[in-house]
N, CA and C atoms of all chains as a GROMACS GRO file, in nm:
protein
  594
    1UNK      N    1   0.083  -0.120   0.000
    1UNK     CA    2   0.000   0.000   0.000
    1UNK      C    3   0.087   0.125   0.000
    2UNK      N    4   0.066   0.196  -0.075
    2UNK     CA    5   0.136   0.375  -0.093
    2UNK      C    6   0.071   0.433  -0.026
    3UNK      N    7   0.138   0.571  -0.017
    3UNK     CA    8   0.057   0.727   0.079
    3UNK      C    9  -0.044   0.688   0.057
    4UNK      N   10  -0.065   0.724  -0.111
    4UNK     CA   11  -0.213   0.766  -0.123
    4UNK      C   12  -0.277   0.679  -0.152
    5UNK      N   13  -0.229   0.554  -0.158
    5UNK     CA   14  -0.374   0.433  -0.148
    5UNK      C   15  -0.412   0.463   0.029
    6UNK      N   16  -0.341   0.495   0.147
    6UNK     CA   17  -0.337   0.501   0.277
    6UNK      C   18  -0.436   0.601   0.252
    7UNK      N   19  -0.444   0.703   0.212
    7UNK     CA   20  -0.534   0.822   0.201
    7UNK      C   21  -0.650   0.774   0.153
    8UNK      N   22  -0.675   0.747   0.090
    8UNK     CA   23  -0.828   0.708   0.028
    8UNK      C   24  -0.854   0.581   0.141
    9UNK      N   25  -0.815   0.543   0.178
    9UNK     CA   26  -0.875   0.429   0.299
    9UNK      C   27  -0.897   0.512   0.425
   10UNK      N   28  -0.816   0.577   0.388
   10UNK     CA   29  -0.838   0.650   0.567
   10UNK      C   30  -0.975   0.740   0.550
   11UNK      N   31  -0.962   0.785   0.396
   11UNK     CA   32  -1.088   0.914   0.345
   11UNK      C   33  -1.260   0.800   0.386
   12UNK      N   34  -1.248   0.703   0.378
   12UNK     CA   35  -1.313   0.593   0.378
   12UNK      C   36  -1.423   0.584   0.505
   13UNK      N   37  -1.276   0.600   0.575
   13UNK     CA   38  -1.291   0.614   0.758
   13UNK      C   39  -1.350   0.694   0.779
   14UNK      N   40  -1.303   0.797   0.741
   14UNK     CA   41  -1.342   0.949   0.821
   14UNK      C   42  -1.396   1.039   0.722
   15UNK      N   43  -1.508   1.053   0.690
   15UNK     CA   44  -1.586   1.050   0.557
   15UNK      C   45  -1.566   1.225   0.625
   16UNK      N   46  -1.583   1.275   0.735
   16UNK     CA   47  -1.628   1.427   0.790
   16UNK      C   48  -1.480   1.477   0.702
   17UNK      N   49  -1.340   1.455   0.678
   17UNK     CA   50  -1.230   1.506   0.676
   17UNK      C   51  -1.202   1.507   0.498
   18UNK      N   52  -1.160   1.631   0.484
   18UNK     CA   53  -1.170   1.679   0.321
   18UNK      C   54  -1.009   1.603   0.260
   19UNK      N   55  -1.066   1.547   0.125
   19UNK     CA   56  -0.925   1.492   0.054
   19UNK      C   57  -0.797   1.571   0.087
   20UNK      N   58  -0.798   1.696   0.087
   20UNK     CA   59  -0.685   1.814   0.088
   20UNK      C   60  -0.627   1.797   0.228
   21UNK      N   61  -0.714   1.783   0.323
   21UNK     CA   62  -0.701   1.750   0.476
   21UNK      C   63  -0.608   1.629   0.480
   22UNK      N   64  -0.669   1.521   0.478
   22UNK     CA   65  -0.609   1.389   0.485
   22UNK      C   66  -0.506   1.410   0.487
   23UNK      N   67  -0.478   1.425   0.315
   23UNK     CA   68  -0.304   1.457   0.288
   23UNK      C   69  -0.208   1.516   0.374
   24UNK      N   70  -0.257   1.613   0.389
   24UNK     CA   71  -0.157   1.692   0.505
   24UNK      C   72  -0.140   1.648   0.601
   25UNK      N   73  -0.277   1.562   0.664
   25UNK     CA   74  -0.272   1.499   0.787
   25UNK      C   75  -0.132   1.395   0.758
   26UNK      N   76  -0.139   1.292   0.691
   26UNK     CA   77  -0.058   1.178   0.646
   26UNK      C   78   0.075   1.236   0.652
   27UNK      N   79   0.105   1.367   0.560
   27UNK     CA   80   0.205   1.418   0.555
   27UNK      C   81   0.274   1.511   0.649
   28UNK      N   82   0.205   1.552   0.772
   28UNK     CA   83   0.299   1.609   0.839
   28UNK      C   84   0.312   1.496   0.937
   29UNK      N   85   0.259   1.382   0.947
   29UNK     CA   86   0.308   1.295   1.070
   29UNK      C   87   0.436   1.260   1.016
   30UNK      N   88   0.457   1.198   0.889
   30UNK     CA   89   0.563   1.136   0.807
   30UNK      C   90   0.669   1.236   0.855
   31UNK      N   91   0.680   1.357   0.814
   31UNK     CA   92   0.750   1.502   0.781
   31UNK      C   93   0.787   1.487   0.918
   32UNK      N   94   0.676   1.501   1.025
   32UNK     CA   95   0.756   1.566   1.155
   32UNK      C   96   0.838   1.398   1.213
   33UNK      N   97   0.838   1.310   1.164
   33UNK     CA   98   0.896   1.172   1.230
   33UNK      C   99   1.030   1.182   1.137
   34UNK      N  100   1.020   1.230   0.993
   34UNK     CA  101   1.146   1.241   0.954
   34UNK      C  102   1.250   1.358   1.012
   35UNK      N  103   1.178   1.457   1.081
   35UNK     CA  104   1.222   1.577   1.121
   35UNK      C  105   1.311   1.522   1.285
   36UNK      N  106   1.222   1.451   1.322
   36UNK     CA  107   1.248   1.381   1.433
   36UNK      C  108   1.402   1.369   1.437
   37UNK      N  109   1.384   1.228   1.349
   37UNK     CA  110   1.515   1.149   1.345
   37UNK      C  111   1.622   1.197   1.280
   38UNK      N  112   1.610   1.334   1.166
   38UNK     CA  113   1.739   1.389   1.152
   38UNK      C  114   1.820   1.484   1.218
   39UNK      N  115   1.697   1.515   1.312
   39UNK     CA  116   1.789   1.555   1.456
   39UNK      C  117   1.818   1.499   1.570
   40UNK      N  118   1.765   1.356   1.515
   40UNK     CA  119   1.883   1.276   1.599
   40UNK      C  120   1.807   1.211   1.712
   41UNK      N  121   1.661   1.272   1.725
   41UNK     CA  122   1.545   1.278   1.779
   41UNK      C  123   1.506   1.046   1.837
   42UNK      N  124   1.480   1.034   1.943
   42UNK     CA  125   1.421   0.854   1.900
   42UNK      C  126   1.239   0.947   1.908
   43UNK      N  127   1.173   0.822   1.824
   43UNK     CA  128   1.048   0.826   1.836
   43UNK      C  129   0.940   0.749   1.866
   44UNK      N  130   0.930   0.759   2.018
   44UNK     CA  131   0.815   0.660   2.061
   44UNK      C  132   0.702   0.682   2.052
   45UNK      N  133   0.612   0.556   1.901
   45UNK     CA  134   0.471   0.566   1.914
   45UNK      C  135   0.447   0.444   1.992
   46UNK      N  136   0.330   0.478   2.097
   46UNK     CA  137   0.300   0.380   2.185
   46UNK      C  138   0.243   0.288   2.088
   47UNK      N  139   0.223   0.137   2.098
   47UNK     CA  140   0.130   0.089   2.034
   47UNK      C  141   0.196   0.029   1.869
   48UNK      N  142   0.232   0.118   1.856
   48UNK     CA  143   0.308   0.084   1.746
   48UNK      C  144   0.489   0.047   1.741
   49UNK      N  145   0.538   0.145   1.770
   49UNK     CA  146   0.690   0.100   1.763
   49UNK      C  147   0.782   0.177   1.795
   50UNK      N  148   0.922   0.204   1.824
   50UNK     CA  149   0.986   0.324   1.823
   50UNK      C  150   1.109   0.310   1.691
   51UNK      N  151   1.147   0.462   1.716
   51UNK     CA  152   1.216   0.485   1.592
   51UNK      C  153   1.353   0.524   1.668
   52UNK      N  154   1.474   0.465   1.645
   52UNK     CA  155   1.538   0.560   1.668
   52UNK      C  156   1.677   0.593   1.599
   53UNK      N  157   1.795   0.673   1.577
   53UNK     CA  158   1.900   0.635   1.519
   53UNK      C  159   1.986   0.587   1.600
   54UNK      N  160   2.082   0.508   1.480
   54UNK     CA  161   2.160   0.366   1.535
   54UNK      C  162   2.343   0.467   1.443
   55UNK      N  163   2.408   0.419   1.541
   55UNK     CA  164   2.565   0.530   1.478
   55UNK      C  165   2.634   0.352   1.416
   56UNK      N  166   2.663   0.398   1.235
   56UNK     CA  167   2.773   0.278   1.171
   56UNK      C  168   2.886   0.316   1.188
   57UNK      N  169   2.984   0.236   1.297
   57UNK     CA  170   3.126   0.262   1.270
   57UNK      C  171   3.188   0.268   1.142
   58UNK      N  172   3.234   0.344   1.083
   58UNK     CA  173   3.335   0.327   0.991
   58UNK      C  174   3.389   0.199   0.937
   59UNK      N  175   3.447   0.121   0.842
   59UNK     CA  176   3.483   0.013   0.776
   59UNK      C  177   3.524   0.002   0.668
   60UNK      N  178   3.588  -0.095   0.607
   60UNK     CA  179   3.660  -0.087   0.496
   60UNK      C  180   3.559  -0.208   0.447
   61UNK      N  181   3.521  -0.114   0.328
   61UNK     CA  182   3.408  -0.256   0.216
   61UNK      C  183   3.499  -0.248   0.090
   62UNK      N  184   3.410  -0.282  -0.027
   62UNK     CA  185   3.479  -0.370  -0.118
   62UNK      C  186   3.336  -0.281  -0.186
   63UNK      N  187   3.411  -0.308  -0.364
   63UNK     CA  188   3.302  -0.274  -0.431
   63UNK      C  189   3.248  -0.408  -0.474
   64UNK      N  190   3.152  -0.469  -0.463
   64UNK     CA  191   3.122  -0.585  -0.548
   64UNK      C  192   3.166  -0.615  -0.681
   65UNK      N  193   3.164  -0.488  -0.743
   65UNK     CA  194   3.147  -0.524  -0.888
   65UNK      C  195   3.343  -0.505  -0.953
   66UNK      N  196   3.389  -0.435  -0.908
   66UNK     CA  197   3.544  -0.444  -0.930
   66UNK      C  198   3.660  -0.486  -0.856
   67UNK      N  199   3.585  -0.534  -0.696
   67UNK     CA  200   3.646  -0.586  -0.561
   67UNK      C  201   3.766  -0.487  -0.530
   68UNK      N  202   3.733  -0.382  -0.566
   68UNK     CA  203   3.841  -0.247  -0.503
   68UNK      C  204   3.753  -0.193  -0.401
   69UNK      N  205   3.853  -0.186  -0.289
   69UNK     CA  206   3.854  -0.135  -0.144
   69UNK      C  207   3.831  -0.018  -0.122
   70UNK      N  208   3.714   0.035  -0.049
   70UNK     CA  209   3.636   0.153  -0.011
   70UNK      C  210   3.648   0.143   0.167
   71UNK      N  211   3.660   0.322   0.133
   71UNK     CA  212   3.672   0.308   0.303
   71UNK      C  213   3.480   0.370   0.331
   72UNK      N  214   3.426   0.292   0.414
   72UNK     CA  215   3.266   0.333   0.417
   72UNK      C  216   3.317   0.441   0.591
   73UNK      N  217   3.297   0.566   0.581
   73UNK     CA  218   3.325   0.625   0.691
   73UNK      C  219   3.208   0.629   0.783
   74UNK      N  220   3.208   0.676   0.911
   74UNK     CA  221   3.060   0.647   1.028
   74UNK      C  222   2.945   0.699   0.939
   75UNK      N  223   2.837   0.641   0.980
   75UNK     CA  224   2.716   0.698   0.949
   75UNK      C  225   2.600   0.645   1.049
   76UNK      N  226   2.526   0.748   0.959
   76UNK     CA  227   2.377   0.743   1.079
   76UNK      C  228   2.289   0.608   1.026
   77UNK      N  229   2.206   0.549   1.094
   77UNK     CA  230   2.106   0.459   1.022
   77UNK      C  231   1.932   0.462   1.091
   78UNK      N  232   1.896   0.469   1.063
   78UNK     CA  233   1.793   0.466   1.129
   78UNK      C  234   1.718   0.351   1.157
   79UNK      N  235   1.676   0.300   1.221
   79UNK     CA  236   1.630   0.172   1.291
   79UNK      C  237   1.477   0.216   1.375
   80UNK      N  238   1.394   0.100   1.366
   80UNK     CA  239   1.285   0.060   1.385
   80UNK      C  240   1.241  -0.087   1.467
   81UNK      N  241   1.208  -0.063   1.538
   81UNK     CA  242   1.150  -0.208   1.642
   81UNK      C  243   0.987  -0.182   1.677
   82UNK      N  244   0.953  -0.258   1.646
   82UNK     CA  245   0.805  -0.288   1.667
   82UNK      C  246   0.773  -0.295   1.763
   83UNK      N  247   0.656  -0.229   1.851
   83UNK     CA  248   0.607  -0.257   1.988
   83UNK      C  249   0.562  -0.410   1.994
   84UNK      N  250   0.512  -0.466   2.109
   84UNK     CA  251   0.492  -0.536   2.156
   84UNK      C  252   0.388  -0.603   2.150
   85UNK      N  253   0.253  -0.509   2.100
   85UNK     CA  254   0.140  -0.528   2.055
   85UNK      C  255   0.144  -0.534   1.905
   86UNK      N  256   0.202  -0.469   1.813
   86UNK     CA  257   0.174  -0.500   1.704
   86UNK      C  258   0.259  -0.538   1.587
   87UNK      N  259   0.378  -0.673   1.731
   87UNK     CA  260   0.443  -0.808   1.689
   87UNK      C  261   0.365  -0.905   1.658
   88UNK      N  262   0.252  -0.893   1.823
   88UNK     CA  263   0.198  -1.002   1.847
   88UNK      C  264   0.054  -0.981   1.721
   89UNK      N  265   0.040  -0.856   1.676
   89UNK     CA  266  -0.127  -0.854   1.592
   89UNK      C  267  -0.062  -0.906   1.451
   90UNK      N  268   0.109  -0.888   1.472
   90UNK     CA  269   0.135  -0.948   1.312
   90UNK      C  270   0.197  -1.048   1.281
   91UNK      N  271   0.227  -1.102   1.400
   91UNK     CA  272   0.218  -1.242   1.419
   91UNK      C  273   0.099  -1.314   1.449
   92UNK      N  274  -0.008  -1.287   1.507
   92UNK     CA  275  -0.132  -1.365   1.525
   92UNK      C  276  -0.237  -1.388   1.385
   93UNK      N  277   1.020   1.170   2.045
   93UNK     CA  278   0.890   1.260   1.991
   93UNK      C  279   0.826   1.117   2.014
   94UNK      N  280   0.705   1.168   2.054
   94UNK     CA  281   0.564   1.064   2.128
   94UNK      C  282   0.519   1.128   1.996
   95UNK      N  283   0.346   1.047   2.028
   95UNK     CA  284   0.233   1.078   1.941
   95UNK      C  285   0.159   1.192   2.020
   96UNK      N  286   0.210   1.265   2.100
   96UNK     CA  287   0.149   1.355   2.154
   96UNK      C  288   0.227   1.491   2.073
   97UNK      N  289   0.340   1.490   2.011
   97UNK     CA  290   0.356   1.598   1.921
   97UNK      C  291   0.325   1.603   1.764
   98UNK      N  292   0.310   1.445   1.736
   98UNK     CA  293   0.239   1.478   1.612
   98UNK      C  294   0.076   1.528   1.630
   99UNK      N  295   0.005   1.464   1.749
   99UNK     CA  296  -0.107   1.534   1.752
   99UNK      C  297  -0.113   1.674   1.764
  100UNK      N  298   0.015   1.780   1.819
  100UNK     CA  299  -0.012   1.904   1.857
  100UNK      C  300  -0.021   1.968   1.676
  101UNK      N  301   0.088   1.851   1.642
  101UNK     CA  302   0.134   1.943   1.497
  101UNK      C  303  -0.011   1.936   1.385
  102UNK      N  304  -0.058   1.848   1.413
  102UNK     CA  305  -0.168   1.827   1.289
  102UNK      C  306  -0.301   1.938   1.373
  103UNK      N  307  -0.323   1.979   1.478
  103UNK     CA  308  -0.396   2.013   1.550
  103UNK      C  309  -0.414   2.186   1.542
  104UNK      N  310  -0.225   2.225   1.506
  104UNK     CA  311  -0.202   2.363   1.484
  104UNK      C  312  -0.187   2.355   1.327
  105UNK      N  313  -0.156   2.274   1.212
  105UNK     CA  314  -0.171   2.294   1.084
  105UNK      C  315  -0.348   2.247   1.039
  106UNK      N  316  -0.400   2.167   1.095
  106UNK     CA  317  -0.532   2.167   1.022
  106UNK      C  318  -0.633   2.213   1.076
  107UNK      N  319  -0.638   2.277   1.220
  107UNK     CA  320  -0.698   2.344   1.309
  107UNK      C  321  -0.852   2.270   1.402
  108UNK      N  322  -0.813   2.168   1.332
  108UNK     CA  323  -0.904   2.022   1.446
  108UNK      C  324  -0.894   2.043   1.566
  109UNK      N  325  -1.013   2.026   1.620
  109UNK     CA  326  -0.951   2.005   1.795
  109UNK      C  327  -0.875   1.933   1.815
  110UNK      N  328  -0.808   1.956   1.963
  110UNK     CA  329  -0.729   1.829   2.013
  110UNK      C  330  -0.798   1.715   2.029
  111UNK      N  331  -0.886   1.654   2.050
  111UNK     CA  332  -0.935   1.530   2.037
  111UNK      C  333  -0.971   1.512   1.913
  112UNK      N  334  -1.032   1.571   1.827
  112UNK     CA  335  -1.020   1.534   1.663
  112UNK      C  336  -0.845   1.476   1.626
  113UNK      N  337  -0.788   1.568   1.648
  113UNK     CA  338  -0.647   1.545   1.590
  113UNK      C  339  -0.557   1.429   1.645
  114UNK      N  340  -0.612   1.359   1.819
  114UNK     CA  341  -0.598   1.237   1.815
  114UNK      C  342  -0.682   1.162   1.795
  115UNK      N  343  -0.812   1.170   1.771
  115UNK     CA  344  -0.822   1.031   1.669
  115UNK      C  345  -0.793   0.996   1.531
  116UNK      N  346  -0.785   1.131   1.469
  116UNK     CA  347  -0.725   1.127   1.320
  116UNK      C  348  -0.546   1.004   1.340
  117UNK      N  349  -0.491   1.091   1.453
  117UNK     CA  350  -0.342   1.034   1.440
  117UNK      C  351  -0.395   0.846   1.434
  118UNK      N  352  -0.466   0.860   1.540
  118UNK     CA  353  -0.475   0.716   1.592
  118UNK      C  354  -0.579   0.630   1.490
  119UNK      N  355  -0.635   0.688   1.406
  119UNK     CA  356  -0.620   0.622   1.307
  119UNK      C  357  -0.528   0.556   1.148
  120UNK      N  358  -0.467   0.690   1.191
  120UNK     CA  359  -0.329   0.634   1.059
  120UNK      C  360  -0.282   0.561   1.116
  121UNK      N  361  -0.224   0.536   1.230
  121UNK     CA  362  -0.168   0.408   1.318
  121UNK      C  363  -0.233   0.290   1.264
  122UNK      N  364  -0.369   0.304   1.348
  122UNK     CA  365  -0.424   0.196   1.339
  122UNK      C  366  -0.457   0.124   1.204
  123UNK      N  367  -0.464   0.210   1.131
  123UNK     CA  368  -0.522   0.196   0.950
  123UNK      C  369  -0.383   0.072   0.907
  124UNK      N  370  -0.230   0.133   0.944
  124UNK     CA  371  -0.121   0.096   0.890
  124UNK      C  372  -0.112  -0.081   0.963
  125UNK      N  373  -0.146  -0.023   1.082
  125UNK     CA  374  -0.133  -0.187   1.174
  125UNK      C  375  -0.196  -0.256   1.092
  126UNK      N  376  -0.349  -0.251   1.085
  126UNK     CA  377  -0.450  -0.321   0.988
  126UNK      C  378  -0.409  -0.387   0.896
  127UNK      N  379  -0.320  -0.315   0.841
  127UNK     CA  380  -0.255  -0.337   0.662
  127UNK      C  381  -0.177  -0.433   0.695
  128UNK      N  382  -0.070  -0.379   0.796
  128UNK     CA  383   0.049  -0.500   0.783
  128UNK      C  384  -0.011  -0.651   0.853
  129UNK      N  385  -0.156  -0.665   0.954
  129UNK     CA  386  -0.144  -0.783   0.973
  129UNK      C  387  -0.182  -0.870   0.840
  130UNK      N  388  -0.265  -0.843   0.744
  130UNK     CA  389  -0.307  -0.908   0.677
  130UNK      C  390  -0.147  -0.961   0.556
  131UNK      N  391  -0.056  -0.909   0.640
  131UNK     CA  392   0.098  -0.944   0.521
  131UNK      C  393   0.114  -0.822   0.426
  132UNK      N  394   0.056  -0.736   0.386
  132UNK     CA  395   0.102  -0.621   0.300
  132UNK      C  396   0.173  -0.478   0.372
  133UNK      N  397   0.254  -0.457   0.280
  133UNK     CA  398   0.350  -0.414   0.328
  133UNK      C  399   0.308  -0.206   0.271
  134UNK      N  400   0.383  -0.145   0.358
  134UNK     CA  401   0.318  -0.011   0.363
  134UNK      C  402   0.429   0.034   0.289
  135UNK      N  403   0.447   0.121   0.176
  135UNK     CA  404   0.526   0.206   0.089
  135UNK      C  405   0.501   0.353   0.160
  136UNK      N  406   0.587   0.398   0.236
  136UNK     CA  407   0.552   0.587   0.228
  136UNK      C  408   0.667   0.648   0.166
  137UNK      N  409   0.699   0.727   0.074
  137UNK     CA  410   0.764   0.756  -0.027
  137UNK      C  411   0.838   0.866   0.072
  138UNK      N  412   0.973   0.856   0.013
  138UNK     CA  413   1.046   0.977   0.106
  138UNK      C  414   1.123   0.941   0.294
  139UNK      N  415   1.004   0.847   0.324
  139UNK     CA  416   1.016   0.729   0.475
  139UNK      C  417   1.104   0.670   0.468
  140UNK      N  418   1.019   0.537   0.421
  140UNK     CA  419   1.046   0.426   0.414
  140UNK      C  420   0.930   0.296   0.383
  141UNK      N  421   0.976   0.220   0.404
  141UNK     CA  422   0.886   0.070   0.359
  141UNK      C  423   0.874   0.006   0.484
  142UNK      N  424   0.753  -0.047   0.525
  142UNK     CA  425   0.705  -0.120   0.632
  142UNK      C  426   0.645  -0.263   0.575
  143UNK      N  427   0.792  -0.415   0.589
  143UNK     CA  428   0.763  -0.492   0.511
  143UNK      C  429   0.726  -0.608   0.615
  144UNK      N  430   0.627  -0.685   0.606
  144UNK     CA  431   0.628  -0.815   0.684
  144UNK      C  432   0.718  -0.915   0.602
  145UNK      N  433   0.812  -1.012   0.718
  145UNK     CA  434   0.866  -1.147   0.642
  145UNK      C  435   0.847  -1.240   0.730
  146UNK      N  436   0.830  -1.305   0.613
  146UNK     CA  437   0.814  -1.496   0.692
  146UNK      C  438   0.922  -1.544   0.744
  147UNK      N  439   0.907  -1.588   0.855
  147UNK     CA  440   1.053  -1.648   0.902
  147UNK      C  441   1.010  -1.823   0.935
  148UNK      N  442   1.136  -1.870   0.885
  148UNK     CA  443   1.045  -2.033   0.909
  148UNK      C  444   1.110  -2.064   1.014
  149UNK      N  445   1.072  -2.172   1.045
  149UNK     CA  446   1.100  -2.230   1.187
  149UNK      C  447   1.270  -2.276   1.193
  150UNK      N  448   1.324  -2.249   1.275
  150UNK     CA  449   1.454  -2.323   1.294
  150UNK      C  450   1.506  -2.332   1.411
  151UNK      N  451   1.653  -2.433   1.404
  151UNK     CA  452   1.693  -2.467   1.528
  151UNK      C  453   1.760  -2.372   1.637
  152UNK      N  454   1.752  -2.277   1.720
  152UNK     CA  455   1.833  -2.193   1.770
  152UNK      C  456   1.912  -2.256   1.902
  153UNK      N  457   1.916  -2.192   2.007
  153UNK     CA  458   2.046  -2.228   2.102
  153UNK      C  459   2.000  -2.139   2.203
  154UNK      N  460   1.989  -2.155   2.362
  154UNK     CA  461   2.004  -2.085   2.441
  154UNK      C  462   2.129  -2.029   2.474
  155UNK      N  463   2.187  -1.921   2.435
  155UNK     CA  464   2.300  -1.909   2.474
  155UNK      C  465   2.390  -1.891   2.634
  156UNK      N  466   2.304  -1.902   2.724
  156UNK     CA  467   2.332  -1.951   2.868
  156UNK      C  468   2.401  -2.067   2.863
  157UNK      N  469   2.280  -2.168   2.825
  157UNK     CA  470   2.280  -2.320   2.891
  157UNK      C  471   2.310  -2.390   2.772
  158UNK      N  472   2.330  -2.337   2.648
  158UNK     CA  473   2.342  -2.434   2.518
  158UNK      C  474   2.245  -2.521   2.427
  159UNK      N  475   2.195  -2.514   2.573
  159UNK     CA  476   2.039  -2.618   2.508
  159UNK      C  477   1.982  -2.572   2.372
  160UNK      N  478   1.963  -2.678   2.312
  160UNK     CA  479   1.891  -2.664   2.131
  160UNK      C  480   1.738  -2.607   2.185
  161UNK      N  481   1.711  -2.540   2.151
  161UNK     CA  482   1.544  -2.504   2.131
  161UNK      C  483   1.499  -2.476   1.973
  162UNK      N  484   1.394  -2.530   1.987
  162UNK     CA  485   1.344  -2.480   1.813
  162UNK      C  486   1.244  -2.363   1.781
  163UNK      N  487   1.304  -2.275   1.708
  163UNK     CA  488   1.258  -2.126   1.752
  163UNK      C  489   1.156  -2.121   1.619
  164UNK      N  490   1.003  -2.140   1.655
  164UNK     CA  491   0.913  -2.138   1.557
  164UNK      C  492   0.895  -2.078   1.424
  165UNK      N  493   0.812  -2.094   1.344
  165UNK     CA  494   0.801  -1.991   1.218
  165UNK      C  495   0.722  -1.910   1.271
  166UNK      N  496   0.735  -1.767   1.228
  166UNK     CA  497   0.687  -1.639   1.273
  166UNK      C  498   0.688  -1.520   1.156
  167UNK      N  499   0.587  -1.434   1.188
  167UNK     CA  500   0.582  -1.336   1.100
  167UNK      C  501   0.660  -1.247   1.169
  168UNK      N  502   0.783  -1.140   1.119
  168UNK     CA  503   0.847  -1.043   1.142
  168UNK      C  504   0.805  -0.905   1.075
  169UNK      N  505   0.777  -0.804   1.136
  169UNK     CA  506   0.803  -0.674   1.061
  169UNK      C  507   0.964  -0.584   1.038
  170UNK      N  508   0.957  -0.531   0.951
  170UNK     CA  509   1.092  -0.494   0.928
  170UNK      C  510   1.106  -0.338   0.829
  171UNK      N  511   1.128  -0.293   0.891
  171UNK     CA  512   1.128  -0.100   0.851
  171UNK      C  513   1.262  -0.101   0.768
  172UNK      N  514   1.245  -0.054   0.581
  172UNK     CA  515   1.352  -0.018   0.539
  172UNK      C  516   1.334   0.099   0.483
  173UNK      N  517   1.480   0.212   0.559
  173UNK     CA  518   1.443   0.324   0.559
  173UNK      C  519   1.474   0.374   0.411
  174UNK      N  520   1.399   0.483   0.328
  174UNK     CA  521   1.399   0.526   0.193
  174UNK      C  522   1.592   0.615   0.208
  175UNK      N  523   1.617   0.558   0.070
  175UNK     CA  524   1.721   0.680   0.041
  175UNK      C  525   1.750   0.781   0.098
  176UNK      N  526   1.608   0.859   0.089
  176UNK     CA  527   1.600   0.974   0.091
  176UNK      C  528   1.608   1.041   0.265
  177UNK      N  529   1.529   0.983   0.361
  177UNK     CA  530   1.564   0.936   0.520
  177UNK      C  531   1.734   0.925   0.525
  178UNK      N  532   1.779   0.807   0.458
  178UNK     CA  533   1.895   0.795   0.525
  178UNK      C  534   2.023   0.871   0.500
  179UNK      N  535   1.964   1.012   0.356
  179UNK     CA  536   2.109   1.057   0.325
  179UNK      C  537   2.041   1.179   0.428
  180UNK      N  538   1.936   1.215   0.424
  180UNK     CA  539   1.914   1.310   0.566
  180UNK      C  540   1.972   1.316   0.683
  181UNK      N  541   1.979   1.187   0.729
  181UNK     CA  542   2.100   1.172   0.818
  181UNK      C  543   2.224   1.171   0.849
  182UNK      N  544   2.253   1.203   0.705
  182UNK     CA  545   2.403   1.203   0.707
  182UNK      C  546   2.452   1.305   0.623
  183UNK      N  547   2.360   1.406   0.650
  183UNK     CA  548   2.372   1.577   0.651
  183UNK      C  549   2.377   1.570   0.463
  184UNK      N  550   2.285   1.486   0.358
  184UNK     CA  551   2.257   1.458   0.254
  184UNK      C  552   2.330   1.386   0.164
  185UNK      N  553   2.444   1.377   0.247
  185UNK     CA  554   2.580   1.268   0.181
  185UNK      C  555   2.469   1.102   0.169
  186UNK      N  556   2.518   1.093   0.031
  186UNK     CA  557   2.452   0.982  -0.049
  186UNK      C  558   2.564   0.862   0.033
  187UNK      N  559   2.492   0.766   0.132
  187UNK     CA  560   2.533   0.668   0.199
  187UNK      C  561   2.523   0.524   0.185
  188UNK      N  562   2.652   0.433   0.117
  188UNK     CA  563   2.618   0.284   0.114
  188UNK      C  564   2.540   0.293  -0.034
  189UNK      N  565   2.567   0.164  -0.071
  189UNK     CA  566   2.524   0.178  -0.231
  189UNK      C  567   2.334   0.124  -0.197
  190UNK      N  568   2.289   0.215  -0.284
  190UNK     CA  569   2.117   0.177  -0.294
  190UNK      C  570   2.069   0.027  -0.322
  191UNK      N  571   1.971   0.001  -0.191
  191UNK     CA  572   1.900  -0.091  -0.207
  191UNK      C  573   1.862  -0.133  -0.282
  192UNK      N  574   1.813  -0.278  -0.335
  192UNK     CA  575   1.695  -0.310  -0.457
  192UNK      C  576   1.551  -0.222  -0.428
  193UNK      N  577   1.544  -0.306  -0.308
  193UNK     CA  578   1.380  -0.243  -0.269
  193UNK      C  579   1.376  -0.162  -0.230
  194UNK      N  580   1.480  -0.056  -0.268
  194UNK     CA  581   1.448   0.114  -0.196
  194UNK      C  582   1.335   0.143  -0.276
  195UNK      N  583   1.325   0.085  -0.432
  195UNK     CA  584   1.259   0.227  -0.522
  195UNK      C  585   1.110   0.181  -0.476
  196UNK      N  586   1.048   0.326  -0.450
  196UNK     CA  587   0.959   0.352  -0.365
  196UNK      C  588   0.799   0.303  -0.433
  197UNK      N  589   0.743   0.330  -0.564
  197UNK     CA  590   0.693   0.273  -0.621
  197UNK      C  591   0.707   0.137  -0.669
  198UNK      N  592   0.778   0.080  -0.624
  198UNK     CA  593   0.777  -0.075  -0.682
  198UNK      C  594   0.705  -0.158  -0.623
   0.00000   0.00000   0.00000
């Protein structure tokens, strides 16, 4: 499912809330969770999961395709774990 | 950040009450949960991908006591963050060569 298949299901739901609405709705949760985490921000939705960033040490990789040696320097990653409830609703 | 600041934020951009603006939140939640139990996986473009995988059953190990246990088949969720998320984080420096399943429409 995409945004906007998410949007028209949600429009579905909540028949009172205007197409133009939705969107924004959808899009500033996205926006402010990305806003979150590029400042470095963790993000706990209850119920659902938290977000938070994870630091990559530095390493020496390889290119696959010519097997010449790259140095991959630290980086950020962002990481996701599922709450507890909706392991078990997606596992059940 | 809780769901108590995305509710303030949708509350001061779409001008819903505060209890409108959490049940709106708490339904995109809930809408997305919905989706992924049935196994489909959520695309938000710019995010990331919210994918369920099958994991089959296999033999694992207590690592205390050694003992073999057999660690069931299970459904896993698994968040892969978009391109676009992860060079954000790294102040827009293009990081690690691109995923297959990054591209967001696929």
């Amino acid at each position: 499912m995409t945004k906007s298949e998410l949007v028209e299901i949600l429009l579905s739901k909540a028949a009172h809330v205007s197409h133009r609405d939705m969107e924004t709705i959808v899009n500033t949760i996205f926006d402010s969770m990305t806003n979150a985490l590029s400042s470095g921000n963790r993000i706990e939705l209850r119920g659902f999961g938290t977000f938070e960033v994870r630091v990559r040490e530095p390493r020496q990789g390889r290119n696959p395709k010519s097997g010449q040696k790259v140095t991959l320097g630290i980086r950020k990653v962002p990481f996701f774990k599922a709450g507890k409830e909706l392991k078990e609703k997606i596992n059940g | 950040m809780t769901k108590a600041e995305i509710i303030e934020k949708i509350y001061t951009k779409i001008g819903f009450s505060k209890k409108e603006s959490a049940e709106i939140v708490e339904l995109v939640f809930d809408t997305i949960k919905d989706t992924l139990k049935v196994g489909e996986k959520i695309k938000i473009s710019g995010f990331g991908n919210f994918v369920v995988r099958q994991k089959h059953s296999r033999i694992g190990r207590n690592p205390q006591t050694g003992e073999s246990i057999e660690i069931i088949a299970r459904r896993v969720l698994t968040f892969r963050p978009s391109q676009v998320l992860k060079s954000l984080l790294n102040n827009g420096e293009i990081v690690g060569p691109a995923d297959e399943d990054d591209s967001e429409d696929s």
